[in-house]
N, C-alpha and C positions, 0 to 999 in steps of 0.2 A: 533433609528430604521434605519435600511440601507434602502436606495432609490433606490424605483422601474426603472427598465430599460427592454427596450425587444431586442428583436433579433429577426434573421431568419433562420429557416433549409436553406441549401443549396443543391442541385440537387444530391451535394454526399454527403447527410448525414450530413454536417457539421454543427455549429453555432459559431458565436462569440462573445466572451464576452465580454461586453463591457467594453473598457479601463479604466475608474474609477473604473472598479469591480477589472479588473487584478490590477493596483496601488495602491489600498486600503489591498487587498488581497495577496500582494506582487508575484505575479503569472509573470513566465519567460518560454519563449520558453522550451517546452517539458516539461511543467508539466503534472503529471499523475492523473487520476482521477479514482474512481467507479464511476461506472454512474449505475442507480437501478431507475427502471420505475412502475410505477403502474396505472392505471386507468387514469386523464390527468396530472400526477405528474412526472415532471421525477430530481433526484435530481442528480449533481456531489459532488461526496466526494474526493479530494485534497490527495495524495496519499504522503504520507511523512514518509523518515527511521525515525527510533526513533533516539533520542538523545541519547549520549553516553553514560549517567545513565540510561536511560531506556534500552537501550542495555546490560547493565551489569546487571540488574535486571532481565532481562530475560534470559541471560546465566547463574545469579547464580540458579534461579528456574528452567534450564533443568536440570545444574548439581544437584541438591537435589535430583528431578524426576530419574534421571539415576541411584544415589545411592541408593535408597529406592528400586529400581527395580533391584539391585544387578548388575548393567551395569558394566564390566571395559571398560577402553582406550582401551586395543586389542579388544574387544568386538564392537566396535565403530569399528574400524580400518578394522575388518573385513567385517561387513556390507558394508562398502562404496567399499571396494575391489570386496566383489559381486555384489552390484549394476551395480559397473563401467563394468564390467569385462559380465555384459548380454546387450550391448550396442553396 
């Protein structure tokens, strides 16, 4: 069971973690977090890209998604050219 520790808000909002939490947590300058509040609950969730099989996993399930839905590559291609192109 991980061991309790506290903190303090700071005048701008801030808190800090404390260091055995960063060290254990392997946590480094500008890591990202959700932060999601409820009633006196407030939790950080560590915001991390996936791994490079989980990234491929999910580019193979957009491509299936794109095919089922009759998408081609110009099709794509031009989407992003409208997007960019109202900017």
């Amino acid at each position: 069971m991980a061991e309790l520790a506290t903190t303090r808000l700071s005048s701008k909002g801030q808190i800090v973690i404390p260091e055995d939490v960063r060290v254990r947590l392997g946590l480094k300058t500008g890591a990202q977090f959700v932060v999601m509040g409820e009633g006196d609950v407030v939790i950080l969730k560590i915001i991390s890209p996936p791994s490079m099989k989980e990234f491929d996993e999910l580019i193979a399930t957009a491509r299936k998604q794109a095919r089922r839905a009759g998408l081609k590559r110009r099709d794509i291609a031009a989407a992003i050219r409208e997007v960019r192109a109202k900017k």
